[in-house]
C-alpha positions as a printed NumPy array, in Angstrom:
array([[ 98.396,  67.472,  82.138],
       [100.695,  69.633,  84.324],
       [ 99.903,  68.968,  87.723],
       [102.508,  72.551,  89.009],
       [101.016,  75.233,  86.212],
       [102.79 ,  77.653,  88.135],
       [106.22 ,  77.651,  89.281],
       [108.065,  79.785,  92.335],
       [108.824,  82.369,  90.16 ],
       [105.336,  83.666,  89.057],
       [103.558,  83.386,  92.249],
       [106.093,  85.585,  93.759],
       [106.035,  88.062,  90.67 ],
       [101.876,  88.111,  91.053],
       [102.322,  88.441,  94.635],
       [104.501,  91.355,  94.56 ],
       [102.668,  93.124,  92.344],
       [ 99.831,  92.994,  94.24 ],
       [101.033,  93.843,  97.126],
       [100.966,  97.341,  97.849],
       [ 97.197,  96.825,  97.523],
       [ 97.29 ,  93.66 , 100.353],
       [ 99.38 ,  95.869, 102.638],
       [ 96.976,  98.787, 102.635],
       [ 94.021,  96.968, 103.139],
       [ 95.851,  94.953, 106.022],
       [ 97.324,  98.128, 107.807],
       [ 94.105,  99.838, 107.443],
       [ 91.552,  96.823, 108.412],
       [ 94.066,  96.17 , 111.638],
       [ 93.843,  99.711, 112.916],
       [ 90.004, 100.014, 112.486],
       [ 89.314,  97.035, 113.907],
       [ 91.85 ,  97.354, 116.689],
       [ 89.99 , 100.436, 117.582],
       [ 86.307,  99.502, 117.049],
       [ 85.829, 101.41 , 113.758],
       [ 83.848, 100.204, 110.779],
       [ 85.855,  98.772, 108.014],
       [ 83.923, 100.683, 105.093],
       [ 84.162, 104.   , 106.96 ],
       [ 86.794, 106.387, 105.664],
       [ 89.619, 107.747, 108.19 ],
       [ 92.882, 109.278, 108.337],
       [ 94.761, 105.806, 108.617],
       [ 95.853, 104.991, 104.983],
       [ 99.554, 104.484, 104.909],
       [100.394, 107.849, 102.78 ],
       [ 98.385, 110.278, 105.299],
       [ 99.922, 108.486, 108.18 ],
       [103.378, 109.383, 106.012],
       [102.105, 112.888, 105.991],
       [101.009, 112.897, 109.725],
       [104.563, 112.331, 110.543],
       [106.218, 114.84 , 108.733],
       [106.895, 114.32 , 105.373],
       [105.732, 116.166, 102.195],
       [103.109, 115.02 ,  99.838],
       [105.799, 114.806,  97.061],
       [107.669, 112.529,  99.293],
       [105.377, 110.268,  99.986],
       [104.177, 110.353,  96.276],
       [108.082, 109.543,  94.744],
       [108.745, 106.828,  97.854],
       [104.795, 105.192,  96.998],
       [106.544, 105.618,  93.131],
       [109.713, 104.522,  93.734],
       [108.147, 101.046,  95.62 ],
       [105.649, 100.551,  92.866],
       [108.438, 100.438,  89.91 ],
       [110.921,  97.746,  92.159],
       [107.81 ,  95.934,  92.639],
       [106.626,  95.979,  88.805],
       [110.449,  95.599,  87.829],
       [110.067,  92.209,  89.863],
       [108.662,  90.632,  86.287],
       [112.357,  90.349,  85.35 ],
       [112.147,  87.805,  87.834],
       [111.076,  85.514,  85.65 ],
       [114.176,  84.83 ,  83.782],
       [116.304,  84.778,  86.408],
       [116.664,  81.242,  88.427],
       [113.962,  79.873,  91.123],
       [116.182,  81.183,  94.22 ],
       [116.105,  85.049,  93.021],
       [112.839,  85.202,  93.271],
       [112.728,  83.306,  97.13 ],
       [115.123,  85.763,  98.193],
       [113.112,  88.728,  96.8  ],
       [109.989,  87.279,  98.377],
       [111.891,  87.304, 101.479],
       [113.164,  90.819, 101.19 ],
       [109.75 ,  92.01 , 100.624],
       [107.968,  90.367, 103.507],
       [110.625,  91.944, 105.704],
       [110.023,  95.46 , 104.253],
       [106.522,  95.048, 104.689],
       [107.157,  93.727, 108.554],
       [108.922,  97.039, 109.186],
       [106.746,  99.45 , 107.274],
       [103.798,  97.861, 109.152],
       [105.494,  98.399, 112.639],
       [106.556, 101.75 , 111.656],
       [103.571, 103.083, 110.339],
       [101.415, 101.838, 113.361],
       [103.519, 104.092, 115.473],
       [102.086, 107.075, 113.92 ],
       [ 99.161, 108.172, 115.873],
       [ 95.927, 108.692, 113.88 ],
       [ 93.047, 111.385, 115.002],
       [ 89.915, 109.527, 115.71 ],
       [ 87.228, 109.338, 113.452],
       [ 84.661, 112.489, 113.811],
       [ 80.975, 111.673, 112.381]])
């Protein structure tokens, strides 16, 4: 019996895969609650249209969402490299999502219109 089935390594791996997914639903469930809206109602919050609110061009958005997605899946490799790699990358991607979170809830969002 192995009482640690999972070592640093994969939990960070499974984490960062799934975390473009977690971020979304954070950013978005912080800003509707923040300002009273429902949860389950659809706005103009999600983190791409805010990306398009300020400025930038679908294809943007759609080759940086791309470009995020394949580091994050690349993390696998991860799991032949030693314990620390993956601590450090766990660290560099909380950080990322720190500042995309700050950044992205300076971009004002219309309220919602029934």
């Amino acid at each position: 019996f192995d009482a640690h089935p999972w070592d640093a390594r994969e939990i960070v791996v499974a984490a960062s895969v799934a975390s473009p997914v977690v971020f979304e639903v954070l950013l978005v469930s912080y800003h509707r609650i923040k300002r009273g809206w429902s949860v389950f109602q659809g706005s103009p919050d999600h983190f791409a249209l805010r990306l398009v609110r300020a400025g930038w061009s679908v294809p943007r958005v759609l080759l940086t969402a791309l470009g995020v997605c394949a580091v994050l899946a690349a993390s696998v490799g991860l799991l032949w490299l030693p314990e620390l790699y993956s601590w450090v990358f766990a660290g560099v991607l909380v950080v990322f999502y720190a500042v995309a979170f700050w950044r992205l809830s300076k971009i004002k969002v219309p309220a919602i219109t029934k």
